[in-house]
C-alpha positions in Angstrom: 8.9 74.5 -31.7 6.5 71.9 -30.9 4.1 72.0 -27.8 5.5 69.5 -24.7 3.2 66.5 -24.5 2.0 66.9 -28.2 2.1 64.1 -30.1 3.9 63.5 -33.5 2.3 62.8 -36.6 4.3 59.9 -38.6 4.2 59.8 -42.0 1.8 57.4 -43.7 3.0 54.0 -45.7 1.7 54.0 -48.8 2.2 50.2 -48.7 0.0 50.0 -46.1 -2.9 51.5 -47.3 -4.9 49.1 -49.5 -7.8 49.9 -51.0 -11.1 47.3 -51.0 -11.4 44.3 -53.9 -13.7 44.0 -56.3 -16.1 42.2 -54.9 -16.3 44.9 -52.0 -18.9 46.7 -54.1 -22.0 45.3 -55.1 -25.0 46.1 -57.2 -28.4 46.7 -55.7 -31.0 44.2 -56.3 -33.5 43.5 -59.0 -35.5 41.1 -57.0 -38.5 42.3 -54.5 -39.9 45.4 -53.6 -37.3 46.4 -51.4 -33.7 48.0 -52.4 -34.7 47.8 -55.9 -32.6 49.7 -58.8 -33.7 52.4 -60.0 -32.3 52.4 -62.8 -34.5 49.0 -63.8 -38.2 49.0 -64.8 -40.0 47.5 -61.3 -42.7 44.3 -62.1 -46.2 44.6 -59.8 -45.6 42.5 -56.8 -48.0 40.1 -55.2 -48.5 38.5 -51.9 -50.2 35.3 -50.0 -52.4 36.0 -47.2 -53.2 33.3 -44.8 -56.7 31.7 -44.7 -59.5 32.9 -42.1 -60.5 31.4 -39.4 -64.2 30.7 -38.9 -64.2 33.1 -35.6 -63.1 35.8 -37.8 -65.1 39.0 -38.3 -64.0 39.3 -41.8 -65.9 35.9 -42.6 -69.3 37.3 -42.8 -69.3 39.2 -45.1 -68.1 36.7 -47.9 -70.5 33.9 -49.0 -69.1 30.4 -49.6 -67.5 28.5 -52.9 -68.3 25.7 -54.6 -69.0 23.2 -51.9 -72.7 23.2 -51.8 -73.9 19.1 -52.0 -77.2 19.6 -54.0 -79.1 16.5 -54.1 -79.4 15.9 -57.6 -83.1 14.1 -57.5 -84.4 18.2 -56.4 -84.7 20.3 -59.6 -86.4 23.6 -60.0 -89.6 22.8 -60.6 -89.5 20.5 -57.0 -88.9 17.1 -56.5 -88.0 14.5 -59.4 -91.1 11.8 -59.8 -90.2 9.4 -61.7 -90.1 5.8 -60.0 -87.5 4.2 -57.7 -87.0 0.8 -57.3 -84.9 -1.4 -54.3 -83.8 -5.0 -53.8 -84.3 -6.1 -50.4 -84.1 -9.5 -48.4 -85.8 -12.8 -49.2 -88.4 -13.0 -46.5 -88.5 -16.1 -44.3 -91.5 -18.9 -44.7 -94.2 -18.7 -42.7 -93.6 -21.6 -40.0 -96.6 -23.9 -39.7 -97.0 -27.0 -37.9 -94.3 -29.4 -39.1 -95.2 -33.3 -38.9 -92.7 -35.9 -38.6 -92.0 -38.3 -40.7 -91.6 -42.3 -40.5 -87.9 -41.6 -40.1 -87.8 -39.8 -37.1 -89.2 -42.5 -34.6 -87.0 -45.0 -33.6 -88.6 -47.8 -31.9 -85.8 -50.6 -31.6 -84.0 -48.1 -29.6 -86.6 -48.3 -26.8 -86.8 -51.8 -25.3 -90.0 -53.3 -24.4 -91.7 -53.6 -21.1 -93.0 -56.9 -21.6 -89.6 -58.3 -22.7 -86.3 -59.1 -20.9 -83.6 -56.9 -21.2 -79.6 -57.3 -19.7 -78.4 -55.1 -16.9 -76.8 -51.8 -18.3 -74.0 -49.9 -16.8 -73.0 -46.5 -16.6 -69.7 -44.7 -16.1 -69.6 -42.0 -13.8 -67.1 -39.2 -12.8 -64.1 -39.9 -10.3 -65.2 -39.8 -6.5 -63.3 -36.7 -5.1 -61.1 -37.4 -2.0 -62.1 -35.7 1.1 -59.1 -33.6 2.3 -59.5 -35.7 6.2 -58.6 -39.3 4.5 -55.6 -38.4 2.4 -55.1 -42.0 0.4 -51.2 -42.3 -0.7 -50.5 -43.6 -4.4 -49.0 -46.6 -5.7 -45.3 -44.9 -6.7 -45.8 -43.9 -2.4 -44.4 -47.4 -1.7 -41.1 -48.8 -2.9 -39.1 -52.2 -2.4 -35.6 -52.4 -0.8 -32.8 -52.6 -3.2 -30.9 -56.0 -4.2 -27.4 -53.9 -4.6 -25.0 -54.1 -1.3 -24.7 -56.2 2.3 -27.9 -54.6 3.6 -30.9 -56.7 2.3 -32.9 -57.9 5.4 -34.8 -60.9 3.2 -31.6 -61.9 0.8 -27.9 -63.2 1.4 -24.8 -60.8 0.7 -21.9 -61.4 -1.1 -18.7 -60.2 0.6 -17.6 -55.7 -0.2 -14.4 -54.9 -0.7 -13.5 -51.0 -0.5 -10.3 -49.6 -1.8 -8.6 -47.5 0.5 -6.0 -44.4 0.1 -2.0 -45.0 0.3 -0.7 -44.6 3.3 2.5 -42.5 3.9 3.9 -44.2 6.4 4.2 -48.2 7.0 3.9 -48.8 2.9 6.3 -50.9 0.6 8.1 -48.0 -0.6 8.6 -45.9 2.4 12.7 -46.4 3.1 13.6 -46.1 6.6 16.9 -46.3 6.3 17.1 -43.4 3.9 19.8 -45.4 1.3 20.5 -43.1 -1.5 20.1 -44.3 -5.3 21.9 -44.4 -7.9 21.4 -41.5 -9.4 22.0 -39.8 -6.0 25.4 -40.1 -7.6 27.7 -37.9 -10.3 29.7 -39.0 -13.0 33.1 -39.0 -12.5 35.2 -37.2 -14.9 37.9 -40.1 -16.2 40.6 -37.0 -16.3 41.4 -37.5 -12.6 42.0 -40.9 -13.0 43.7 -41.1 -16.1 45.7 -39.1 -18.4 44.0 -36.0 -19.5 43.6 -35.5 -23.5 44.7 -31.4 -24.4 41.4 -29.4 -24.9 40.7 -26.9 -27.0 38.5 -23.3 -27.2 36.9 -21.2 -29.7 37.6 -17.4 -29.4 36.1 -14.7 -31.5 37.2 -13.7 -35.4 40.4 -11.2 -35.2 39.9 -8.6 -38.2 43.6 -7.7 -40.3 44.3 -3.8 -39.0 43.5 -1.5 -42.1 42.0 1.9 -42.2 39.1 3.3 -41.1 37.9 6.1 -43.9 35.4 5.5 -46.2 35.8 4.7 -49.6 32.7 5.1 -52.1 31.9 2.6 -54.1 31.2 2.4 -58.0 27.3 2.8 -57.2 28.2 6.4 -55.5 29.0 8.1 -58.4 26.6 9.7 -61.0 28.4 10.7 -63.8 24.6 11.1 -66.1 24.2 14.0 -63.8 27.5 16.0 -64.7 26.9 18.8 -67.4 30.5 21.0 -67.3 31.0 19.6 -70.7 27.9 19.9 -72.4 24.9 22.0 -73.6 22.1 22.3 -70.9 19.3 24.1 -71.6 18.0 27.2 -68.7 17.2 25.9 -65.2 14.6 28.0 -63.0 14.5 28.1 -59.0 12.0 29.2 -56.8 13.2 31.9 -54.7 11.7 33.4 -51.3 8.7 36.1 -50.7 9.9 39.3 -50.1 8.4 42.2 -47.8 6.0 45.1 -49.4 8.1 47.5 -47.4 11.5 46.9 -49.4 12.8 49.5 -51.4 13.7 48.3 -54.6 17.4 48.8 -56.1 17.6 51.3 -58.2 21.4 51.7 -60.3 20.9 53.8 -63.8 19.5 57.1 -62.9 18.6 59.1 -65.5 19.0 62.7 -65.5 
């Protein structure tokens, strides 16, 4: 008997136990130091350090590359000897007394003492005004217009002015609200006279017949009937069925 409160084992689906793919597993690495196979022959590794700094410890001890700048006159023996020549600037000419020539006097520019010579003017700047005597310009002033009935020195011509429209004392304001004629309908001659028979238009009336549907010629497809001839196998695509179905099984052998 089983214990109360125990609980039941079920029995395990095989269908639902599925084992992992084949790219679940995967082959250790040949590449690096780390995880390598050991079944493969390992290659010697290398690594880049980083460069010192100049307030490193380690960088005394090591002497420098390649970057000395030796000048290349200095040999072993000392200093080369041989001769060095340079261009340098044209120096100026010494500058000793200079005496002028004929050309550079010009008496006929310098009038005589003992002769007569005409007035000569100059032009000078514009006086500035003080700011206590302001003195107005020429556009300041301006002459009374010719145009209009107010010209003190000249005789006007008679203004007219048009005025609005007045609403009430003008030529078309009726006082004795008389209607026009189009204040008035036609009268229809009917009344008057005989009246002529009339006539109306009513809708189309359809012949009584019946309502089901007939196909046409276009309905039918007689290309698509095969009861009377050689087809060859047709395939259809059926529905996905459960992993937990049973299959049928009918011949048993014994």
């Amino acid at each position: 008997m089983e214990k109360s409160g125990a609980q039941t084992e079920r029995p395990k689906i095989m269908a639902m136990e599925r084992g992992p793919g084949p790219a679940r597993y995967s082959l250790p690495s040949c590449i690096g130091s780390r995880s390598h196979d050991y079944r493969k022959v390992q290659m010697p590794a290398f690594s880049m350090g980083r460069r010192l700094t100049t307030g490193s410890i380690f960088v005394s001890g090591f002497s420098p590359g390649p970057a000395y700048a030796i000048d290349p006159t200095v040999t072993y023996k000392g200093k080369d000897g041989t001769p060095r020549y340079s261009i340098s600037a044209r120096h100026k000419d010494l500058e000793a007394f200079n005496t002028p020539g004929p050309g550079t006097y010009g008496p006929e520019q310098h009038p005589s003492f003992k002769e007569k010579s005409p007035p000569a003017y100059s032009m000078g700047s514009r006086t500035k005004y003080r700011k206590r005597d302001p003195v107005p310009s020429p556009n300041t002033y301006s002459l009374p217009t010719y145009i209009g009935p107010r010209v003190p020195t000249r005789a006007a011509s008679a203004c007219y002015s048009m005025a609005g429209r007045l609403h009430l004392g003008g030529f078309d304001t009726d006082y004795a609200k008389t209607p026009g004629p189009a204040r008035y309908e036609v009268l229809d001659p009917s009344k008057l006279g005989p009246k002529p028979p009339s006539y109306s238009i009513l809708s189309r009336n359809y012949m009584p017949e019946d309502s089901t549907k007939k196909p046409g010629p276009g309905a039918h497809s007689p290309e698509k009937c095969n009861v009377m001839k050689k087809t060859s196998p047709s395939y259809t695509l059926g529905i996905r069925h459960s992993e937990y179905l049973c299959p049928l099984i009918i011949d048993v052998s014994d």
